[in-house]
C-alpha positions as CSV (number, residue, x, y, z in Angstrom):
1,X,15.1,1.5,13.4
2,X,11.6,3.1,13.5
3,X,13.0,5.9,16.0
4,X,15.9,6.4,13.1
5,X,13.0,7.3,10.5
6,X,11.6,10.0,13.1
7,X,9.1,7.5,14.1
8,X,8.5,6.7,18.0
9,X,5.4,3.8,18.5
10,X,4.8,3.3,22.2
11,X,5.0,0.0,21.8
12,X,6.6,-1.9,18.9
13,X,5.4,-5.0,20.1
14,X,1.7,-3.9,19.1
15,X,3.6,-2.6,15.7
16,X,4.6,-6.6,14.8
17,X,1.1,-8.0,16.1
18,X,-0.3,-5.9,13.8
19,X,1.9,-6.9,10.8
20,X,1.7,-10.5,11.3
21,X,-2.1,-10.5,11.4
22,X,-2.6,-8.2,8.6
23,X,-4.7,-10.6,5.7
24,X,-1.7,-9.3,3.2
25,X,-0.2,-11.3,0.3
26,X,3.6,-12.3,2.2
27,X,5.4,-10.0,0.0
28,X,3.8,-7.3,1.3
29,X,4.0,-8.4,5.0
30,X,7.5,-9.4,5.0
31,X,8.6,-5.9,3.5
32,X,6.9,-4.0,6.2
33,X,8.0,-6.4,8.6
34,X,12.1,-6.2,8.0
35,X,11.0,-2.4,7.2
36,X,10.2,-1.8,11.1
37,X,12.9,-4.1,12.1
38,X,15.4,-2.3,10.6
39,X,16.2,-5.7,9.1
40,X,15.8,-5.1,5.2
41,X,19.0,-5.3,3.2
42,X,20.2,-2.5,1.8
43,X,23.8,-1.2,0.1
44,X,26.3,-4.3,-0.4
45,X,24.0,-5.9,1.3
46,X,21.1,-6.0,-0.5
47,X,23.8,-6.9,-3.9
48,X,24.1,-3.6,-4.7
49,X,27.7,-2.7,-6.0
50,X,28.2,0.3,-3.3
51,X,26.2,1.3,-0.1
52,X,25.4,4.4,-2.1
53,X,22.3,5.3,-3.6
54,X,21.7,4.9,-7.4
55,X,19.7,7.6,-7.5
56,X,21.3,9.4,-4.9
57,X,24.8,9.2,-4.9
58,X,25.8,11.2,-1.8
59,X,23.2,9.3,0.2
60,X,23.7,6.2,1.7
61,X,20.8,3.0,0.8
62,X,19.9,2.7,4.0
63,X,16.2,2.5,5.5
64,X,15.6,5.8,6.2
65,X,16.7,6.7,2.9
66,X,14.6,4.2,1.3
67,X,11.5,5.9,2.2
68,X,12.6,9.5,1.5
69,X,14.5,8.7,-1.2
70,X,13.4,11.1,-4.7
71,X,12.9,7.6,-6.4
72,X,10.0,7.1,-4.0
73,X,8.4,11.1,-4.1
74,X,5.6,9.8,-6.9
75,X,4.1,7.1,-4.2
76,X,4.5,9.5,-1.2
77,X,2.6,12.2,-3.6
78,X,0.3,9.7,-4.7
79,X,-0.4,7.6,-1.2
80,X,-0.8,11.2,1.3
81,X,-3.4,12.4,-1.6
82,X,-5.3,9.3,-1.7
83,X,-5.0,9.2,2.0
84,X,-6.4,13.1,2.2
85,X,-8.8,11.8,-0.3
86,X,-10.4,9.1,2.0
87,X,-10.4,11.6,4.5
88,X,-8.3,9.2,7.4
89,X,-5.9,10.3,10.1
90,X,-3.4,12.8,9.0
91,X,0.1,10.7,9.1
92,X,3.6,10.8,7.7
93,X,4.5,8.8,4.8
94,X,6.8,6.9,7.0
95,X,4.7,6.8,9.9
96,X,1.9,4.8,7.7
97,X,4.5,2.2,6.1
98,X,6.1,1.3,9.2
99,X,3.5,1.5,11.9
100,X,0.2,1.3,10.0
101,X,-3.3,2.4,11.5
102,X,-6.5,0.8,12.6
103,X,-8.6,1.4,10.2
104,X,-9.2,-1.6,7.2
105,X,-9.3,1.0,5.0
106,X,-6.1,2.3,5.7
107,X,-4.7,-1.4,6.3
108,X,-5.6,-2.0,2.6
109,X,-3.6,1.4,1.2
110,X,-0.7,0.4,3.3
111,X,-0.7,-3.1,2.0
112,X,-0.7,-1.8,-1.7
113,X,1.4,0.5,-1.2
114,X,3.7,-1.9,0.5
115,X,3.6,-4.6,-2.3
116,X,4.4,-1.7,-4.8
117,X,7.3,-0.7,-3.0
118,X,8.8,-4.5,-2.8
119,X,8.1,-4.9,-6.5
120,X,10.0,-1.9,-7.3
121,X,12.9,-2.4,-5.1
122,X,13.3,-5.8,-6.2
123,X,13.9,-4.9,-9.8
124,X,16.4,-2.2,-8.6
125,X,18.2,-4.7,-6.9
126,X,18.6,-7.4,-9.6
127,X,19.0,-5.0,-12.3
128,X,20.8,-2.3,-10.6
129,X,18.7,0.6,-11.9
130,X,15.2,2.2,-12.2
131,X,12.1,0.2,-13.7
132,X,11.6,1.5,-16.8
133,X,8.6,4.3,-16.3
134,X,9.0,3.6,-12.3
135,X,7.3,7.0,-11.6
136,X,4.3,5.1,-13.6
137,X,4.4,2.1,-12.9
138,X,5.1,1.6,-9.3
139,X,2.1,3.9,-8.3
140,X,0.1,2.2,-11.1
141,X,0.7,-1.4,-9.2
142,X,-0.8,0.0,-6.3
143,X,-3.4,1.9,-7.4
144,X,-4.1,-2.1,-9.1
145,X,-3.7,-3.7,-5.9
146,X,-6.3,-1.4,-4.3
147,X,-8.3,-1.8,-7.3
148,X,-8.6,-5.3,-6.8
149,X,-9.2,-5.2,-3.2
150,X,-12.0,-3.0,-3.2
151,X,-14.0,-5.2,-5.4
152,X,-13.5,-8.3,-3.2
153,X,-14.7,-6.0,-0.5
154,X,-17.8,-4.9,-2.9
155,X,-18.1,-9.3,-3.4
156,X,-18.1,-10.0,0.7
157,X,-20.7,-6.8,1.1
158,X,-23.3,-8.3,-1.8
159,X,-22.7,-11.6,-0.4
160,X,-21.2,-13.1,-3.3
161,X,-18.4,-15.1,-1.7
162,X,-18.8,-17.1,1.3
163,X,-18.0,-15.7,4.2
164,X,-16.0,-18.2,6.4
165,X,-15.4,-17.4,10.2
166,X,-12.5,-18.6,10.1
167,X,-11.3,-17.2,7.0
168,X,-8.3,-14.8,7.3
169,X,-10.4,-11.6,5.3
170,X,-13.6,-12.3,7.5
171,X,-12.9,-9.5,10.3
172,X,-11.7,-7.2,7.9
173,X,-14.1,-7.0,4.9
174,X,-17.7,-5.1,4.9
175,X,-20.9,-7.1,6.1
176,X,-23.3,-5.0,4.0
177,X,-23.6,-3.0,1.2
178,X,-24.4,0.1,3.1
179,X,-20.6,-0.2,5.1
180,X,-19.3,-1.2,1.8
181,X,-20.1,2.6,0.3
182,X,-19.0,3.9,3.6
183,X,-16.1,2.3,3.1
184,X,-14.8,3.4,-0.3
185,X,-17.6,6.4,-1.4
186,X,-15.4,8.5,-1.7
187,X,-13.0,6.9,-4.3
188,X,-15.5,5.7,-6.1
189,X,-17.6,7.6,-8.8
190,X,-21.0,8.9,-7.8
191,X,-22.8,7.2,-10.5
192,X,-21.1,3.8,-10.0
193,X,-23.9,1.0,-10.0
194,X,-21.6,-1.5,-7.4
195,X,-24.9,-3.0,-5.9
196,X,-25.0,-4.8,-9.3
197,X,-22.0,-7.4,-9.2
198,X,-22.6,-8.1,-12.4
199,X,-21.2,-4.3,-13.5
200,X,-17.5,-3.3,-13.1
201,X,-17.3,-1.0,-10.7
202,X,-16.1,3.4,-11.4
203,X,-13.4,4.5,-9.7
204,X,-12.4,7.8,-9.7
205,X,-9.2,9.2,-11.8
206,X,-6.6,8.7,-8.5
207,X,-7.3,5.0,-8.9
208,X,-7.3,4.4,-12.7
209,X,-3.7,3.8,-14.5
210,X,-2.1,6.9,-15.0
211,X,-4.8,8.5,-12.6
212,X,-7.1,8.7,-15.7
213,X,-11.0,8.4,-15.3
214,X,-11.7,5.4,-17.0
215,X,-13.8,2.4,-16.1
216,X,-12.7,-0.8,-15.0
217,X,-13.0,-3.1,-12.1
């Protein structure tokens, strides 16, 4: 399926290691997963009343579609500007869905991204149209989901939640403040005070609903 989206991993078995260890909510997982399978429902499949489309009605709702679909250009837009913005690996769209990177940083966009996507879809599916405002709102859920893992990550750097060796986050969250503003500097506002756990922490406007400046944690 991945060579159908224009994507060719040397090795897929690495691609469904890496999925199945990722520390992400099973939503998230289990989209990406059938995603690189090429096993996620789609058309009359998926209980949709053709294998067209609804937004597209000359395209077929298959996979490949899926991800280049117009329905989906506000979270390409929004996910390749954040991704410029944290300065990573130049990548596709596709490419970072499907097969993911190294980086934790990148692992916790894809996984956002990924649980926004599901959400999205799943509404489609049952109600057999958009989500009201879904050029809002499903960028909005990730740019939440992000929110909310970068302050866990700010908790494990300060030392504020135990950190287990066996836990499932342990290998993938900072050990210290100083790789915590590594991390995430350069979505965060200059003048944020995160040291202080006790403050919510500034993001900047591409990570605030409606990618307005605002405070919040």
């Amino acid at each position: 399926m991945s060579a159908l989206m224009g994507i060719h991993p040397a090795n897929m078995h690495q691609t469904f290691l890496r999925i199945r260890r990722a520390t992400w909510p099973a939503e998230a997982r289990d989209f990406v997963w059938d995603l690189a399978a090429g096993a996620l429902p789609t058309g009359r499949g998926a209980g949709l009343p053709s294998s067209r489309c609804l937004f597209c009605p000359h395209e077929a709702d298959d996979i490949g579609h899926l991800l280049r679909c117009p329905y989906m250009r506000p979270m390409r837009d929004w996910t390749l500007d954040l991704w410029c913005l944290l300065r990573l690996t130049p990548t596709t769209f596709e490419t970072l869905i499907v097969l993911g990177a190294d980086e934790p940083v990148a692992d916790a966009v894809r996984c956002a991204v990924a649980t926004a996507m599901r959400r999205a879809r799943a509404y489609t599916l049952i109600n057999h149209t958009a989500m009201p405002g879904h050029s809002v709102n499903m960028v909005d859920t990730a740019r939440r989901m992000l929110r909310e893992h970068i302050n866990m990550d700010r908790l494990y750097a300060n030392g504020a939640t135990e950190r287990r060796r066996d836990g499932a986050h342990y290998h993938t969250r900072p050990d210290t403040r100083s790789d915590f503003g590594d991390r995430w500097q350069h979505v965060l506002c200059h003048n944020t005070t995160w040291r202080d756990t006790r403050q919510p922490l500034q993001f900047q406007a591409i990570l605030m609903p409606g990618g307005q400046p605002a405070r919040g944690g």
